[in-house]
N, C-alpha and C positions, 0 to 999 in steps of 0.2 A: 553263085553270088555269096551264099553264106554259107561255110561248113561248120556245124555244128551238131559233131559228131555226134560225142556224149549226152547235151541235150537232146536230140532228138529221138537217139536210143532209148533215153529215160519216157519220150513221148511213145514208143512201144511198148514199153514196161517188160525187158526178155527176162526179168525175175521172174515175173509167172510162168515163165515157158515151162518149169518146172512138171506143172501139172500134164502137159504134153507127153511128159515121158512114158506114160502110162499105154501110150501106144507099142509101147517096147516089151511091155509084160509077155506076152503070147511066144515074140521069141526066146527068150530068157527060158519059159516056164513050158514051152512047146522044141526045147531043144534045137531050134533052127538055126544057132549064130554061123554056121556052116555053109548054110543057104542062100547063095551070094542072092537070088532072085526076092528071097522072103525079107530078107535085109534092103535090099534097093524099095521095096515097097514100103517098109515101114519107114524109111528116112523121105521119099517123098510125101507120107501120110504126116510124120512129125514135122517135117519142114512148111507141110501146110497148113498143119497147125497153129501153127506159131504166125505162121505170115497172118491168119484168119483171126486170131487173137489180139495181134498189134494193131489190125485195122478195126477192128472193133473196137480198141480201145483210144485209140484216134477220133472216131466216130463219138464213141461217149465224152471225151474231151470235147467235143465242136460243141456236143448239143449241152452240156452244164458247161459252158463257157462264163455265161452274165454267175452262175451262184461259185465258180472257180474262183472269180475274179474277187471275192468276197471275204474267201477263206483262206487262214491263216497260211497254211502251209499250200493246197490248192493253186493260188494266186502267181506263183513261181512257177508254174508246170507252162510249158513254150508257148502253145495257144492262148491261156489267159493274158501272159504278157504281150500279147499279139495285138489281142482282143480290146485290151487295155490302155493299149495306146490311142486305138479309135482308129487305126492305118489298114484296112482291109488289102492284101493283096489278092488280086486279079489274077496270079497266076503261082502256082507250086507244084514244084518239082522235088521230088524225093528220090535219091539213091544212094546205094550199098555200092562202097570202094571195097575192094582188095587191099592186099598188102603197099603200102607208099613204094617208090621206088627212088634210087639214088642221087635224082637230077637235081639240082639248085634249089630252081623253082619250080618243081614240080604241085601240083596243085593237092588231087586224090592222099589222101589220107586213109587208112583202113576205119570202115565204118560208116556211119549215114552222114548226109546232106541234102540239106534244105535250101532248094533256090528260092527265093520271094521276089517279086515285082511289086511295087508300090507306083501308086501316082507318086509323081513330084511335088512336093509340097513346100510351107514353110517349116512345116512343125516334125516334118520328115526326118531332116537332118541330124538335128539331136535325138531321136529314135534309132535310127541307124549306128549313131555312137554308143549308145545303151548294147545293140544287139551285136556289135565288134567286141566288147568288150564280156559279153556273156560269150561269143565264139572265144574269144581268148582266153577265158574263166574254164574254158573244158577241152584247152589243147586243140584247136581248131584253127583254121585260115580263111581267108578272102579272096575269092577266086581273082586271080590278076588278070584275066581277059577282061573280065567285067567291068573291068575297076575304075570309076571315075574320081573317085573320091578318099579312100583308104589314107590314114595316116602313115607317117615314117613308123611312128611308134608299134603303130597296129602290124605293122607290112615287118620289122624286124622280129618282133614275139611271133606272128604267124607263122614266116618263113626264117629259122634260125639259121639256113646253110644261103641267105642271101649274100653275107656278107662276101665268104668265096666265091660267090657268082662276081661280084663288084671287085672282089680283089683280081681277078681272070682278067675280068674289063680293063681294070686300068693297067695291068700286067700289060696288055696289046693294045693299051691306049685305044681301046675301042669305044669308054664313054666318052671320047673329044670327035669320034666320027657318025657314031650312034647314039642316038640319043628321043627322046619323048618328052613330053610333058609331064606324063607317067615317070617315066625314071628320074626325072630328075624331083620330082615330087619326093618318092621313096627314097632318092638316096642310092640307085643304084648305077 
């Protein structure tokens, strides 16, 4: 539903990962860079590190969420604006994309996403246009399965090779045979 890459990156903090590296010392200083086995070992020891770090720090974000919400700088971090709106969702999903790859509309972007479910609400709606626009603010998109609601505006800055998708269409006059509520929403 929501890709938002960069912010959520930032909700792992891989600046720190930094300190990780220190798993690498032994080979460096133990002459192993040779040792395809001593190497496979310490990249899944670094890689666990890191994964173990970010959800640590995910964890410390949930639990100082109410004093996040307070402070200056803090208050911008993904959870407190979460937290802040009053909109708890029920359900998240996080994953790590690869490299995008060259279809139209292809969704995956290289880097994290954040699915959320919310209840329905009234107060929902204008919240969701806050958090399209912080996905937009960091190079991100709005998964188009999902999509009930996505502006044209949202849905061009998301997807910028839409528009050749839409010039394809009407090339094979295939928007006058195919067509959605969705696509005709977006413009495509």
């Amino acid at each position: 539903m929501l890709n938002q890459a960069k912010l959520y990156l930032q909700l792992a903090r891989p600046h720190q990962y930094v300190k990780n590296g220190f798993v690498w010392l032994p080979i460096f200083f133990g002459v192993k860079l040779g040792d395809l086995w001593a190497l496979e070992q310490t990249l899944i020891a670094f890689v666990a590190f890191c994964l173990a770090a970010g959800g640590v720090y995910v964890l410390n974000d949930l639990k100082d969420i109410q004093e996040d919400r307070r402070h200056p700088y803090k208050k911008n971090r993904p959870l407190a604006r979460i937290a802040a709106a009053g909109l708890g969702s029920f359900l998240a999903v996080l994953k790590l994309f690869g490299p995008e790859n060259a279809n139209y509309l292809s969704f995956p972007l290289e880097g994290y996403t954040l699915a959320l479910d919310f209840k329905i609400q009234n107060r929902l709606f204008p919240f969701l246009n806050e958090l399209d626009r912080i996905v937009l603010d960091h190079g991100g998109r709005l998964y188009l399965t999902k999509d009930v609601r996505m502006s044209r505006e949202v849905f061009q800055k998301g997807y910028p090779r839409g528009e050749q998708f839409t010039q394809i269409r009407e090339h094979y006059h295939l928007n006058e045979k195919f067509n959605s509520v969705q696509s005709k929403r977006l413009g495509v």
